[in-house]
N, C-alpha and C positions, 0 to 999 in steps of 0.2 A: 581707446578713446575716440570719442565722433568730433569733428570741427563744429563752431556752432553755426546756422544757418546762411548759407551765399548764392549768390543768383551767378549760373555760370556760361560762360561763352567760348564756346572755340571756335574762334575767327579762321578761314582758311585763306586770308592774303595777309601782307603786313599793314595795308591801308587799312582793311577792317581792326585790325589791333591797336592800331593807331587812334581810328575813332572813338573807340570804344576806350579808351584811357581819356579823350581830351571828353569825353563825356562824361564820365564817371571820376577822374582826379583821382582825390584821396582816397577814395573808398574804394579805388580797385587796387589790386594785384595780380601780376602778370605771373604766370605758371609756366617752368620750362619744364626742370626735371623733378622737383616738388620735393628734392632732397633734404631741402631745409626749409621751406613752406609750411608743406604741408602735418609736418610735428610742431610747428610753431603754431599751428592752426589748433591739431589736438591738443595741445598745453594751452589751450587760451592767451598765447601771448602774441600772438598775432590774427586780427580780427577784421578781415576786410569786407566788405557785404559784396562787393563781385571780384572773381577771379576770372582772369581771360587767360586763356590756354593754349600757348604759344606752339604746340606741337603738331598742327598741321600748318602753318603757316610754311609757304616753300620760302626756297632759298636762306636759310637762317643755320644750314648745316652744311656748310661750304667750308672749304678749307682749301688752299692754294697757297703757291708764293709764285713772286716773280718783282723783280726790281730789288732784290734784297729784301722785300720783306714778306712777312708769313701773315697769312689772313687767315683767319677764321670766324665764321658767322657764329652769333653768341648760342646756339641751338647746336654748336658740336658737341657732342657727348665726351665726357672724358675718357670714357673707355676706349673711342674710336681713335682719340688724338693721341691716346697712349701706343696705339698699335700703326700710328701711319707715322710710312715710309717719312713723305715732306716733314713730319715732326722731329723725326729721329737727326734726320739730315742738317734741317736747318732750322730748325728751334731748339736749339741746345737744353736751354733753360726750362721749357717746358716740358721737354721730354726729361727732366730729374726730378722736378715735383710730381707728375700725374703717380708715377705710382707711389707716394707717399700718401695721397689720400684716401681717407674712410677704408673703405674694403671694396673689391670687385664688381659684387654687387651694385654699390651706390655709384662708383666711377660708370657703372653700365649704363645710370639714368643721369646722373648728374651732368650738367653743364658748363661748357666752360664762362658762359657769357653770365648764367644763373648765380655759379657763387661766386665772381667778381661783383656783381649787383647784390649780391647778400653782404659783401663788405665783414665777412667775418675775421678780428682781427688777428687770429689762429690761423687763418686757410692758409693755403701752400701758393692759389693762383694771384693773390695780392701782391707777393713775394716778387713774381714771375714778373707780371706787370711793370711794378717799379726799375727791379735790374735791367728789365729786357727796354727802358721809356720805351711801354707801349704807350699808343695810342687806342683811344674806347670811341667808339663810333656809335653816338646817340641821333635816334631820331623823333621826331615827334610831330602830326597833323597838320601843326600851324606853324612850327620853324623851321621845318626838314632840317638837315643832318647838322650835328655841331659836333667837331673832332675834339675830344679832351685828354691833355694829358695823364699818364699814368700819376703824378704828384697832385692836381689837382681833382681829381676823381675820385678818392679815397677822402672820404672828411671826419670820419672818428668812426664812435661805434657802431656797426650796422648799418651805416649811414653813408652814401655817395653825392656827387654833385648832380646826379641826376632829377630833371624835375617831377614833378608827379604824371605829368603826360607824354614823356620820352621812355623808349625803349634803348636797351642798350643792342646792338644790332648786329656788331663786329668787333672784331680784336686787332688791331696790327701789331706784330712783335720784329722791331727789325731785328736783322742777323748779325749775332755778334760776330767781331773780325774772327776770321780762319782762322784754326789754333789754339782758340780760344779753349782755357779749361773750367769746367764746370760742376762742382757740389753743391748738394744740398743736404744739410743736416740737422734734422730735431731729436728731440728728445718727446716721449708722451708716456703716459700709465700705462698703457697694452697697444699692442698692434692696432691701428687702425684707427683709437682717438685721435681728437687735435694735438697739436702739439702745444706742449706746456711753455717750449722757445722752439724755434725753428732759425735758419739760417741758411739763406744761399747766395755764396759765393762765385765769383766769374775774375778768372784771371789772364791775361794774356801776358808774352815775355815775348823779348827780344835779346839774345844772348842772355839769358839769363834776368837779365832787368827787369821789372816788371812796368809796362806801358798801359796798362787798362785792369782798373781792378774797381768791382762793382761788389757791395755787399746790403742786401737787402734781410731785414728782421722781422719772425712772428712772433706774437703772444707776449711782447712786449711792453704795448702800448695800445694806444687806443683806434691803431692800425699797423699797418705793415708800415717801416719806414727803411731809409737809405741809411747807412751810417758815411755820412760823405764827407766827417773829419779820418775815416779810418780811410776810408779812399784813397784819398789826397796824399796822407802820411806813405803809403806805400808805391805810389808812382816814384820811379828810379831809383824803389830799394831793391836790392837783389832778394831774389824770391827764395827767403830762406825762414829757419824757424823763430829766431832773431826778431826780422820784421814782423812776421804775422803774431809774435807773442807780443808785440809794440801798441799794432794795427787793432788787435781784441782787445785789449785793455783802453785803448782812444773808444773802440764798439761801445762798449759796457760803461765806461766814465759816468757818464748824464742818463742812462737808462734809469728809470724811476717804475719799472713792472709794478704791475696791481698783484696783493695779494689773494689767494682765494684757497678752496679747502685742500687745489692739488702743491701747493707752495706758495711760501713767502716771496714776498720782493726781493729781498737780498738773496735767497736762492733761487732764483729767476734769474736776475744778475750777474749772480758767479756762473747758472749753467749758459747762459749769452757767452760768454767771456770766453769759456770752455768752445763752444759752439765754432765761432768765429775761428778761434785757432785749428779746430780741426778741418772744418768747412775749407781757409785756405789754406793748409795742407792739400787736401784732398783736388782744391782746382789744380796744384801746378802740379801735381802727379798726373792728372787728365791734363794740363799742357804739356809733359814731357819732360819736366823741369826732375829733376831727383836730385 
């Protein structure tokens, strides 16, 4: 299938990108890795009359850390972020989702800045986001940068706080404390779809205790969200199967999943439930906890 007719731009600085959004507003769209663009273009379900095409634009593929936290310009590919050192090291959380997504292939073109901006309530890097409170670094012609948190940035389906003349720019993911252990787990029809739930987990302990526990949810709702009554429940429980069979049942309580042809609501629900308990099994094992 062909998209139907767009008048196209590919800016080679970010001020050019910039303009060319506060000129165009709604009727443009910004092109990173076109992993989910551009089929939403052949499906006619996304129709914008210009696209601007963020891949010569420099600096937008950076990646560093330093101060505790891990940067990435929204033009890193995921394939790269899956395979770099600084990832592995100190983005804990990032480096358990990348290779959960799509297939190799699309991680080669995809972006990490692109499908946080696609806001797909299934993706794995929403997830990341949340657990990791990033911080999303928007900017735009007439406001320059506005810092947004990971909770406000996500507004439902496909849908962010961003406005029609901001680009999203960079990622900050601070470093969770040393020690820290880390799963992610979903569940999908075949290798490589979305996930029908997804769940990643972050656990830290002290003599066994548990001092930091982060659980973020996909394909749940009508985004990625925290479960931050199950949280709560689990600071100074001892990190056992106990708690986290406690902590997933608090998960799943109030979940209301949409149904559709891959599942019901209530088996959405139970596999959340499921999810959760394995997920934090699986972080105190990667903290050392047995």
């Amino acid at each position: 299938m062909k998209p139907p007719p767009f008048e196209y731009h590919a800016p080679d600085s970010l001020e050019e990108a910039l303009d060319l959004l506060r000129e165009h507003g709604d009727e443009a769209r910004p092109l990173a890795g076109g992993q989910s663009l551009v089929p939403m273009m052949n499906f006619r379900l996304a129709r914008p009359s210009v696209v601007i095409d963020l891949n010569q634009v420099p600096g937008l593929s950076e990646l560093d850390a330093a101060d505790g936290v891990v940067r990435c310009g929204a033009m890193v590919r995921e394939r790269a972020a899956e395979r770099s050192a600084v990832v592995h090291e100190r983005a804990p959380l990032l480096a358990a989702a990348l290779p959960l997504i799509g297939h190799e292939a699309i991680r080669t073109r995809g972006t990490l800045g692109g499908s946080l901006a696609h806001a797909d309530p299934a993706a794995e890097l929403p997830a990341v986001a949340l657990a990791a409170e990033a911080q999303l670094v928007a900017r735009s012609a007439e406001r320059g940068e506005r810092v947004l948190g990971a909770d406000e940035f996500f507004a439902g389906f496909f849908t962010t706080a961003l406005e029609p003349d901001e680009l999203l720019v960079e990622i900050r993911l601070p470093e969770v404390p040393a020690g820290s252990g880390v799963r992610f787990e979903e569940v999908a029809r075949r290798q490589g779809d979305f996930a029908m739930v997804g769940v990643l987990a972050v656990l830290h302990t002290a003599d066994g205790v548990i001092d930091d526990a982060r659980l973020a949810l996909i394909g749940v709702a009508d985004r990625a969200v925290r479960a931050r009554e199950a949280e709560a429940a689990l600071i100074g429980a001892k990190a056992d199967a106990g708690a986290f069979a406690e902590a997933a049942a608090t998960a799943a309580r109030d979940l209301e999943p949409m149904s559709d042809l891959h599942g019901s609501s209530a088996y959405r629900k139970h596999v959340a439930e499921r999810l959760v308990q394995r997920a934090l099994q699986g972080a105190a094992e990667a903290a050392g906890v047995r």
